[in-house]
MARLUM-615542 format. One record per residue (C-alpha): residue in one letter; residue number from 1; z, x, y. Coordinates in pm, whole numbers, plus 50000, padded with zeros to 5 digits. Layout:
N
  type  seq     pz     px     py
     A  NUM      Z      X      Y
...
REM end
This chain:
591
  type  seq     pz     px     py
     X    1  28396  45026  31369
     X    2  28713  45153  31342
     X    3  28715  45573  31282
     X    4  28997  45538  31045
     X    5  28799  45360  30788
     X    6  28564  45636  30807
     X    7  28783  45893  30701
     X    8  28606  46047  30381
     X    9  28728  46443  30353
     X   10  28456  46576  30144
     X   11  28794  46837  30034
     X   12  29100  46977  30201
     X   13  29131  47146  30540
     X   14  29462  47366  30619
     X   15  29657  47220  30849
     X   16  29944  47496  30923
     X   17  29855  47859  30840
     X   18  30093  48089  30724
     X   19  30008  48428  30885
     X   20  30314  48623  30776
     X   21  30445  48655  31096
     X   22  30405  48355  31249
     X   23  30288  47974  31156
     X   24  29965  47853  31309
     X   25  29838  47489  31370
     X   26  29456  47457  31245
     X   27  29245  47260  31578
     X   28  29037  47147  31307
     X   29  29263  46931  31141
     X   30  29451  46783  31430
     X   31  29081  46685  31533
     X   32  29058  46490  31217
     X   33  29412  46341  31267
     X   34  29293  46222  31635
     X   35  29078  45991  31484
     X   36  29255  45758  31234
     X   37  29418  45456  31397
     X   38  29527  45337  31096
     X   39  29915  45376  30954
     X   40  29954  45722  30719
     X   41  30119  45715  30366
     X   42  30188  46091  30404
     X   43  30240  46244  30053
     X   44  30372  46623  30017
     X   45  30447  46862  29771
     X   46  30652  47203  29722
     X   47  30739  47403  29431
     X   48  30720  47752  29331
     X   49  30376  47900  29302
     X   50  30197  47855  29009
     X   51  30384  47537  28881
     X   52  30072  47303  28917
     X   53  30142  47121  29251
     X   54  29787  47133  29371
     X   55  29667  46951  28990
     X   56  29883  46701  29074
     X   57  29774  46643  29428
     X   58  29404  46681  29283
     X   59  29456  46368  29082
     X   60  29635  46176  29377
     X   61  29314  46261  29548
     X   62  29146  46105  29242
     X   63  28876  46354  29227
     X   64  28788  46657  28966
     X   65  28868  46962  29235
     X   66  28971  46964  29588
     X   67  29337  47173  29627
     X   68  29287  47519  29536
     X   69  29413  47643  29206
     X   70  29608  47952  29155
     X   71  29503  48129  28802
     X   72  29752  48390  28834
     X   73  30113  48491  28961
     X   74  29918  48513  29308
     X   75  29994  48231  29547
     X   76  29694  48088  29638
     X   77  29780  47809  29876
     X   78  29878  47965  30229
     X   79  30051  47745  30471
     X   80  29997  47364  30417
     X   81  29701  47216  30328
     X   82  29591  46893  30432
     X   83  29349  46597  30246
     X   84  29285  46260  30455
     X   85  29141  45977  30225
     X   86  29192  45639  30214
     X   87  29464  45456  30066
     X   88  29345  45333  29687
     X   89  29576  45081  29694
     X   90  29626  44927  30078
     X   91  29393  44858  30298
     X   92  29350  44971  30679
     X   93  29582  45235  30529
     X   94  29519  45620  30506
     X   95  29668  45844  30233
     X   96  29711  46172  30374
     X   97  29854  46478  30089
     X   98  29989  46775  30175
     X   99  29969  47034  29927
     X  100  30212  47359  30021
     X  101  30192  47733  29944
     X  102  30412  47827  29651
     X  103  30776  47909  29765
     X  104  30929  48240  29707
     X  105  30590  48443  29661
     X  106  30692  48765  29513
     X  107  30493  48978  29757
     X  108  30671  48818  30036
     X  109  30977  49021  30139
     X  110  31111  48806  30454
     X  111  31139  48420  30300
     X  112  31177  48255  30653
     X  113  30840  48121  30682
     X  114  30888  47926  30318
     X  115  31192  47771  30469
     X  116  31005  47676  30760
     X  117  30692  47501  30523
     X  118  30964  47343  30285
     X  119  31126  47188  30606
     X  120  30798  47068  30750
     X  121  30685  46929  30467
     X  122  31013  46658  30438
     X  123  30950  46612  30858
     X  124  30605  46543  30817
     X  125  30612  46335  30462
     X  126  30725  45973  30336
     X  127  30719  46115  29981
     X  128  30847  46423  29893
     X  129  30732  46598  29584
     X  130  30949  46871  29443
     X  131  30722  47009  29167
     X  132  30891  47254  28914
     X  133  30846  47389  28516
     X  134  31134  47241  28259
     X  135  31459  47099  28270
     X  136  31710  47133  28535
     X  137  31969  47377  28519
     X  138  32153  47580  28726
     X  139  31854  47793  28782
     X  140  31639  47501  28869
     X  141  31917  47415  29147
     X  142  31922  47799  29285
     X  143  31558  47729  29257
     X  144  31599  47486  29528
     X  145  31801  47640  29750
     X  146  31575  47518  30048
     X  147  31746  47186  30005
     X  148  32061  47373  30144
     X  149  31930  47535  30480
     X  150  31787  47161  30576
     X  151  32084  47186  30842
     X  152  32014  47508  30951
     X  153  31627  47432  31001
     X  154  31681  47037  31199
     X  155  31806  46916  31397
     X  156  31839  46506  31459
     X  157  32000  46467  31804
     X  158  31911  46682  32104
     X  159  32239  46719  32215
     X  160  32347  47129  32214
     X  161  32670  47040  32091
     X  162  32636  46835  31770
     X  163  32761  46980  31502
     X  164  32596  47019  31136
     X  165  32847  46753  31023
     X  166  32732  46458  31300
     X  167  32365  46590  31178
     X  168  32385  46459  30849
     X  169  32434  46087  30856
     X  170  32158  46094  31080
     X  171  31876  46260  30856
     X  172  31849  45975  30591
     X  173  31699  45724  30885
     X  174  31437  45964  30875
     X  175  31381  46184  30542
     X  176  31125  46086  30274
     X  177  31167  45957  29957
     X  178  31213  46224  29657
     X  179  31025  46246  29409
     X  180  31105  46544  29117
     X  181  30823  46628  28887
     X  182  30949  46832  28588
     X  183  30635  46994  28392
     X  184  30607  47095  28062
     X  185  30982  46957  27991
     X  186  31036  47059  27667
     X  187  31316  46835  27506
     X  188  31359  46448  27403
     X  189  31538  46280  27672
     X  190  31921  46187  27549
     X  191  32227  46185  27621
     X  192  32495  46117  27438
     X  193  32284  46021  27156
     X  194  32106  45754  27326
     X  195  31725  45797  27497
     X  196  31777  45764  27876
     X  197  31501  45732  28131
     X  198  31397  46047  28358
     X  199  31548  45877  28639
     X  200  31880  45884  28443
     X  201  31796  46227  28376
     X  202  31780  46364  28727
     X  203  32111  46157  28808
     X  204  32277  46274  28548
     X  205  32176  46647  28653
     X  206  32313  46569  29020
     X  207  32638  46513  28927
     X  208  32878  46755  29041
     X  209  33115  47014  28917
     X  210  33515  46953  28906
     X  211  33665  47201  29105
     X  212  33809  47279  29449
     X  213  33762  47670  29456
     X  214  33417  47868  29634
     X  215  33238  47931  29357
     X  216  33234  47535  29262
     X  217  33141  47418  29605
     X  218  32885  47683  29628
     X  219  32702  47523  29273
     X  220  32796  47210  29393
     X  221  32555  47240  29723
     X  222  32217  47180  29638
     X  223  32334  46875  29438
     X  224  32565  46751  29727
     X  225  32256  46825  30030
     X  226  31988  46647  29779
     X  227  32237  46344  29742
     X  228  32320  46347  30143
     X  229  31973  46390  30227
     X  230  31770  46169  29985
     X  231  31966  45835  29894
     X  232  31627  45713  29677
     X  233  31467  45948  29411
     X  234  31259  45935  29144
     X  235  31217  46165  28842
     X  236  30845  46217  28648
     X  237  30889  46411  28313
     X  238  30535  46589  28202
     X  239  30478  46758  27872
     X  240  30249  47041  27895
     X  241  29874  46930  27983
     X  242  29714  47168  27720
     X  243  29729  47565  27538
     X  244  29856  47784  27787
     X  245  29553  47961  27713
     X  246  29333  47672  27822
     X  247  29573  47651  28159
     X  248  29347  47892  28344
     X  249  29103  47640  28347
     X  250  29259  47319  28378
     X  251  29052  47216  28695
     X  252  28745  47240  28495
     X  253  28890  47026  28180
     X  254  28833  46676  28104
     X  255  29060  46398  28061
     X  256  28962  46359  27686
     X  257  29036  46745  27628
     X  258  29388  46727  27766
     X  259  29727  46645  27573
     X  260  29752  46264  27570
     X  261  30065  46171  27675
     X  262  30044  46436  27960
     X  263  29722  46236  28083
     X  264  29961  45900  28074
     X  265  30225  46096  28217
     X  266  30030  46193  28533
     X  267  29877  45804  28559
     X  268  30232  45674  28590
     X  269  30317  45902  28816
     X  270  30002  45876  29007
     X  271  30078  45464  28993
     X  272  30373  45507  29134
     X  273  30266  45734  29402
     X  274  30003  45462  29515
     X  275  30231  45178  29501
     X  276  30606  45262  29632
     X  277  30513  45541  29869
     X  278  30570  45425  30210
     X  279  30416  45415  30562
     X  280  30500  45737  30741
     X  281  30842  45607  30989
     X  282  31050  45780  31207
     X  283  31395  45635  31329
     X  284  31335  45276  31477
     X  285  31102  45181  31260
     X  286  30846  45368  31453
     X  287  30462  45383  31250
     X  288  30305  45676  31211
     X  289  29949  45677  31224
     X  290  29708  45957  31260
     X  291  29702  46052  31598
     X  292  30121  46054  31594
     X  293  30112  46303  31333
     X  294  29907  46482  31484
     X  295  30219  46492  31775
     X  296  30435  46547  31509
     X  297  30264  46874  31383
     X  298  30185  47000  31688
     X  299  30561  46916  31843
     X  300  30750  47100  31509
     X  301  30548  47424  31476
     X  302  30571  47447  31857
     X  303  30989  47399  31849
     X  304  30972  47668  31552
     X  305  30739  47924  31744
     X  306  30937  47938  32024
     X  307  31279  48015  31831
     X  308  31435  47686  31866
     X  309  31478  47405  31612
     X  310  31288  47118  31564
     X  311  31452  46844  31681
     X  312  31397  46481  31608
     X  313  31558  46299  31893
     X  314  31336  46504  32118
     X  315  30999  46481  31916
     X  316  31021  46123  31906
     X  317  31107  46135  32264
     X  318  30809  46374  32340
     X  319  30581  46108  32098
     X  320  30680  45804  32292
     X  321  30632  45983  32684
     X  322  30255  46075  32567
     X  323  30213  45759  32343
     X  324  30391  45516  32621
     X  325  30180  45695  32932
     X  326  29864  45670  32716
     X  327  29948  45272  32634
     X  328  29960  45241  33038
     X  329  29626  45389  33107
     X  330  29444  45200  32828
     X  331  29589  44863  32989
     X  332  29468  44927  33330
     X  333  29146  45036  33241
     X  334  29095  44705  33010
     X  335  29261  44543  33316
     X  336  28981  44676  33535
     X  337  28680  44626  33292
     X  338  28735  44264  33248
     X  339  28789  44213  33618
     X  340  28510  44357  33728
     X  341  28343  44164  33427
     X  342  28450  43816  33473
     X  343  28521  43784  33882
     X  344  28155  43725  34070
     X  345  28243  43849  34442
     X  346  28313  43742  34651
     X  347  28463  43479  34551
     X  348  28538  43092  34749
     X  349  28912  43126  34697
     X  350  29228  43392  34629
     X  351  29249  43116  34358
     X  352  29005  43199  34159
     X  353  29070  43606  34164
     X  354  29477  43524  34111
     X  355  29404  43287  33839
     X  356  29179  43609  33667
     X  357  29432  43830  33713
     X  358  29679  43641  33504
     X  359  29473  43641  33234
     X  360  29334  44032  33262
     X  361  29724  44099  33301
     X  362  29896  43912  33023
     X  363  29588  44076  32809
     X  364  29683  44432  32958
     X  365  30013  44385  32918
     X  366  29954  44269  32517
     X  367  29730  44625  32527
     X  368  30022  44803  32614
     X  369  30322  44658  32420
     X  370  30100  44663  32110
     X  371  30051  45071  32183
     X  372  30418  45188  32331
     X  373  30745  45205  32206
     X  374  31069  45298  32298
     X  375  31018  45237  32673
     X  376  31422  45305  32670
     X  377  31489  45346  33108
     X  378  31193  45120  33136
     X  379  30993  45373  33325
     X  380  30622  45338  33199
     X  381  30689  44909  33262
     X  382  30761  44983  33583
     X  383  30440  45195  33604
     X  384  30248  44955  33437
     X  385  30394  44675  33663
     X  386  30295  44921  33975
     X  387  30025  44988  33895
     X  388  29859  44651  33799
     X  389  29990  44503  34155
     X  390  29808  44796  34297
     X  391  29519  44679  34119
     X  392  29523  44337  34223
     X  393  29569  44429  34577
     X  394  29293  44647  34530
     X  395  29079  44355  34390
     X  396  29200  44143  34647
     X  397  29074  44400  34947
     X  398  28755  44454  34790
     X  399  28729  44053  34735
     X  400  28792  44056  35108
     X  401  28570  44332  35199
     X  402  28238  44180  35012
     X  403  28291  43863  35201
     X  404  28340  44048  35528
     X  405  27975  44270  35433
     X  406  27780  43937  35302
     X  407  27894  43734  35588
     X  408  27806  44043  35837
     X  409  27484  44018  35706
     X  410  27461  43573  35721
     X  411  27561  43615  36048
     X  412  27289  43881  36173
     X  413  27029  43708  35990
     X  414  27121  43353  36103
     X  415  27195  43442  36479
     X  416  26948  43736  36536
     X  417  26685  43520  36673
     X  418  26924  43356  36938
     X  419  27086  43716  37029
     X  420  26669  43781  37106
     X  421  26632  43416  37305
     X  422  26957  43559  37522
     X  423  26749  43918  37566
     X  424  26416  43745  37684
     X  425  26606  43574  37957
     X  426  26496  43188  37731
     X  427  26830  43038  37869
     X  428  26844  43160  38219
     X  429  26768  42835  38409
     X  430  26923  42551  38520
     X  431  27071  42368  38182
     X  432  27037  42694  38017
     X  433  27423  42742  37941
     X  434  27409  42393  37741
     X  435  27073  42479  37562
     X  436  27248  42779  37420
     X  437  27575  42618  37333
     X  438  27376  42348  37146
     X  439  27165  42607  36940
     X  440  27418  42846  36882
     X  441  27627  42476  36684
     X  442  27325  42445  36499
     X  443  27338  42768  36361
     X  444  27687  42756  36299
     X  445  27647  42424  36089
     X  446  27329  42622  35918
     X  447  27604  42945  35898
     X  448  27883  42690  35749
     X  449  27642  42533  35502
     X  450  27536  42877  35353
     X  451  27717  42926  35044
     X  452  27869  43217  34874
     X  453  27987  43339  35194
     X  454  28396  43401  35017
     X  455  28720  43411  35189
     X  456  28622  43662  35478
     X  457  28328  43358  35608
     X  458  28531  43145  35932
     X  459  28757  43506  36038
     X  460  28372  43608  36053
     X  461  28244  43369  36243
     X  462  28549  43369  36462
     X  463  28510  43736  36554
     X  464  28080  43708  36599
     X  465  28184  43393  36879
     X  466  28426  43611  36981
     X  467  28210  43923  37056
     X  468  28001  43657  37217
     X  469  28229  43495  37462
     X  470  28086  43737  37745
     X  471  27748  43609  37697
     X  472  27839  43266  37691
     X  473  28060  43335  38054
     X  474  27753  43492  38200
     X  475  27504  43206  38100
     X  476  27774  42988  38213
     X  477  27793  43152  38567
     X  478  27427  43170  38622
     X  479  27363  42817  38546
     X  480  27315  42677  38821
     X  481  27300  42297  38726
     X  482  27688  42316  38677
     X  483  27972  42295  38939
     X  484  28276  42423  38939
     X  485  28482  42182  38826
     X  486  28222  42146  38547
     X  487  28291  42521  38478
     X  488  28644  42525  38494
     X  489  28650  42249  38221
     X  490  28458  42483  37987
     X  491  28629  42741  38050
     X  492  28925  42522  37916
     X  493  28757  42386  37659
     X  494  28655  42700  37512
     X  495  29035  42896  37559
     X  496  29146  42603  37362
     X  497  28874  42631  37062
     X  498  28929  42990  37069
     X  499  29275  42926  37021
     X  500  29284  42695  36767
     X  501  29019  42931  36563
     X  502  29269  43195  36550
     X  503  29558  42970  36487
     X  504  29351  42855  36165
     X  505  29266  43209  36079
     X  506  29665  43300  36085
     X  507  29788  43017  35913
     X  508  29533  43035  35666
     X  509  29633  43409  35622
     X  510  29988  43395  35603
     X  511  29920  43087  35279
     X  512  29682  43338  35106
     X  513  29972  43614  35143
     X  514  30256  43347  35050
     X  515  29983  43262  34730
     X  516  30001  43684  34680
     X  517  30344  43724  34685
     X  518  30407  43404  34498
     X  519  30223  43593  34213
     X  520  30285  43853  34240
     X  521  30672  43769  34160
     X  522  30533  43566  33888
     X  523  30382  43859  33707
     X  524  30639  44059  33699
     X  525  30904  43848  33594
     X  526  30689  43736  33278
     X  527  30592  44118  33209
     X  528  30989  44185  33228
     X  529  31040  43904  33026
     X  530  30797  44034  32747
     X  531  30896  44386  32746
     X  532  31280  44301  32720
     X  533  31141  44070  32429
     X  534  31004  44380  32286
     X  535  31274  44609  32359
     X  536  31530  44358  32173
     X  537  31244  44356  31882
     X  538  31329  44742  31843
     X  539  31671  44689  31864
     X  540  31704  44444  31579
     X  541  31509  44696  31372
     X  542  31747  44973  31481
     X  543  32032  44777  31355
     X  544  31853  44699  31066
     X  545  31769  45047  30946
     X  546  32147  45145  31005
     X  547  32258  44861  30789
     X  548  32049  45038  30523
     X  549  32112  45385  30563
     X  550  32486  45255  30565
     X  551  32425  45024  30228
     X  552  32267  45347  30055
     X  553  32571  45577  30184
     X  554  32813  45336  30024
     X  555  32628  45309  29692
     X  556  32637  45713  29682
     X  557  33049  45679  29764
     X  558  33059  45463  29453
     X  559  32901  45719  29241
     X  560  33161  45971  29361
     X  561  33449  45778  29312
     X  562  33283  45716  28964
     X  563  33244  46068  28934
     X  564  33695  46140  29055
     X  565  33522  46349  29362
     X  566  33736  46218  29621
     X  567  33755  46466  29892
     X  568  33340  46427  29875
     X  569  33353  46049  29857
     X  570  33619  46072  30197
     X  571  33344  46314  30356
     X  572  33121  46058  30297
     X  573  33301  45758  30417
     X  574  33357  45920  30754
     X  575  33001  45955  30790
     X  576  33003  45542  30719
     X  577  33220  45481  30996
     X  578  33031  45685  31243
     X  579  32715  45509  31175
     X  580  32923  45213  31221
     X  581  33019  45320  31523
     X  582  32730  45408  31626
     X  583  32523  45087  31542
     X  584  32796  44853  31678
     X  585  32809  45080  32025
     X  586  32443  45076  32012
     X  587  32264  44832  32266
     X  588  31931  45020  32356
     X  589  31903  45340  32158
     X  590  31732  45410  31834
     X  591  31902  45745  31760
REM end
């Protein structure tokens, strides 16, 4: 049974603490992420504390408590928390929330590490909740001023000198959707007289200011950076659930003692949640399941401990070495169950363990293509190439070395009694050389007939006569029936059979190596063949995800234009062309 459909989080475990100091991955909850297989729908949320982000991630959750709820002007949430459950609405799927401390806790002086969880939180997610109380303003956007240092904080190429402006084209391959939930909004929705929906809403409160000088550009930037960054949001408008008395204990109160349209409110949201959020991808079209974001967490708060940036180019990078060298050992080791499963040794024929081989390989080689990615230089199908000829030879020797053991034994078994004749003198008498030449062809016939002897059975039985050709010449000399001439014609007659013996035993070698070879050059044409197959695959879906990040740039350039910002809506189609450039120069990388 698959250990992703067990997932069943009795409530939520943190996932990165927030010390103060320092940020701290929980071993705990990368345990849990180990286990699910299955593709993550990773759903997180930010906001300032006490705005009701974990209520809302309670009810994605679908149960009465689980988040922790913060009563007072206290943060309660520390660091990200993390709930694994899964998916209500798609199968073989898990939903995994992420519920975040409150942002700008007042009895936090230094605000770095809040930057740092507002940034992980859009690395980690494919939805991305910004949760905050009434309309947006201007204070709302200074609110959000996190938005703003996303630049500062990532980094989506590895190269030292890309600058802030390359960066940005770059991030939408790979930032979540946004979502912005405004609670307890406390107007009608118009505009202009006329009722507009809350996506309108938040559009409308995007657009920018007219105006060239500081001040301008500096209102301008949260707008700008949320436009750059997140090309598809959504807006949920919530009136206020209840009293503000009866806030306090809102985890305890049911759905029939809460304001009415807040409960519909929160089911359209929670609908929407369910049905549009997306598989957790990073650029490529790469699938996140568990045990990737477990990489991913473990990757970022790494980069961040250790001063530097985290960078996407190299986490995805760092994902696909462990992922791609983990995909090679699972394919030998199926590779080497179902030999040693299916192949009864030793076998009649190289045949029969080449013809097993193929189909262990091509099953292998499935194994790994369905686990890797990115295999950019080719490296890890080289290894796995290696590594499976190594195998086979490997099979091949031990093929050999069964038939060499099992006809060892034939031989001593079959022949014993004659080596004792030889011992007790039997054949030392006149006629005695022929007497033992004529038993020792009966035993060969009996040796011959014996089956199950595999490959190894006539080099055998050419090295026993072999080791025997002294006995035979001393026989041969103490018989005394035969006369020279009679002896010199043996003598001839058994150079010659030894001759042709070993002539059969090197021809029939050099056509089992030729048959090695011969597949060996087979297999790795066709495991070329598939992995270039699979490499184009990615490529396609490369190009693909440009031509979309591209199509949602352009519709953005229209709503400048729309909106007379043309030095913006320039900005912005330079960042088209180099993603232009970029896909049409593109012919193996994802980045």
């Amino acid at each position: 049974m698959d250990m992703a459909s067990e997932i069943h989080m009795p409530g939520p475990v943190c996932l990165i603490e927030n010390s103060g100091e320092q940020l701290l991955v929980n071993q705990e909850a990368l345990e849990i992420l180990s286990t699910i297989e299955n593709p993550v729908v990773v759903v997180a949320i930010v906001g300032l504390y006490c705005t009701g982000k974990s209520y809302l991630m309670k009810k994605l959750a679908g149960k009465q408590k689980g988040f922790s709820l913060g009563s007072t002007v206290q943060s309660h949430t520390k660091g990200i928390w993390m709930w694994c459950l899964p998916h209500p609405q798609k199968p073989e799927h898990t939903l995994v929330l992420l519920d975040t401390e409150g942002l700008e806790d007042v009895k936090k002086g230094d605000n770095q590490n809040g930057c740092w969880i507002f940034a992980l939180a859009v690395l980690l997610s494919s939805t991305f909740i910004y949760n905050s109380l009434g309309m947006i303003n201007q204070k709302a956007m200074d609110q959000l001023h996190y938005v703003t240092k996303l630049t500062e904080l990532i980094k989506s190429k590895s190269s030292p000198d890309q600058s802030d402006v390359d960066e940005l084209p770059n991030f939408v391959s790979f930032f979540p959707v946004f979502v912005w939930t405004l609670r307890d909004f406390p107007m009608e929705l118009e505009l202009n007289g006329r009722s507009i929906t809350p996506d309108e809403y938040l559009e409308n409160s995007l657009a920018l200011r007219l105006g060239t000088d500081e001040k301008t550009k500096r209102l301008n930037e949260p707008q700008m950076c949320i436009k750059k960054f997140f090309p598809k949001r959504k807006c949920f408008i919530f009136d206020s659930p209840a009293d503000r008395k009866q806030l306090q204990k809102l985890e305890f109160m049911g759905k029939e003692e809460l304001n009415k349209k807040y409960v519909e409110e929160v089911e359209k949201f929670t609908s929407y949640i369910f049905s549009y959020s997306g598989v957790k991808t990073l650029s490529g079209g790469i699938i996140v399941n568990g045990k990737r974001l477990k990489i991913l967490v473990e990757t970022y708060v790494s980069a961040i401990s250790s001063g530097s940036l985290p960078c996407m180019e190299s986490t995805v990078m760092t994902l696909a070495q462990i992922e791609n060298s983990a995909a090679v050992e699972k394919a030998i080791t199926h590779y080497e169950e179902q030999m040693n499963q299916k192949i009864q040794m030793p076998t009649e024929t190289l045949q029969e363990v080449l013809a097993m081989h193929r189909t262990c390989e091509m099953e292998a080689t499935e194994i790994y293509m369905k686990n890797s990615f990115m295999d950019v230089d080719q490296n890890f199908q080289k290894e796995l190439g290696t590594q499976l000829e190594d195998k086979l030879d490997a099979f091949v020797k031990k093929n050999m070395d069964m038939s060499s053991a099992q006809c060892s034994d034939l031989l001593a078994r079959i022949f014993g009694p004659l080596e004792e004749e030889v011992k007790q003198g039997t054949f030392h008498k006149p006629g005695g050389y022929y007497l033992y030449l004529q038993k020792k062809r009966e035993l060969e016939k009996k040796y011959k007939q014996t089956p199950g002897k595999g490959l190894q059975a006539e080099e055998m039985l050419r090295k026993y006569n072999e080791s025997k050709e002294e006995v035979a010449e001393t026989l041969q000399k103490m018989d005394q029936s035969l006369t020279e001439k009679d002896k010199q014609i043996e003598v001839e007659r058994v150079t010659a059979e030894v001759a042709e013996a070993s002539r059969r035993t090197q021809e029939e070698m050099q056509k089992k190596y030729e048959q090695l070879m011969k597949k060996k050059e087979k297999s790795y044409q066709e495991l070329t063949k598939q992995l270039t197959e699979k490499m184009d695959q990615e490529q396609k879906v490369f190009m693909a995800e440009q031509d979309r990040i591209i199509s949602l740039k352009m519709q953005e350039q229209e709503r400048l234009l729309k909106e007379r910002f043309k030095a913006e809506s320039r900005m912005l189609h330079e960042e088209i062309e180099k993603i232009k450039k970029v896909k049409s120069s593109s012919s193996c990388t994802i980045f």
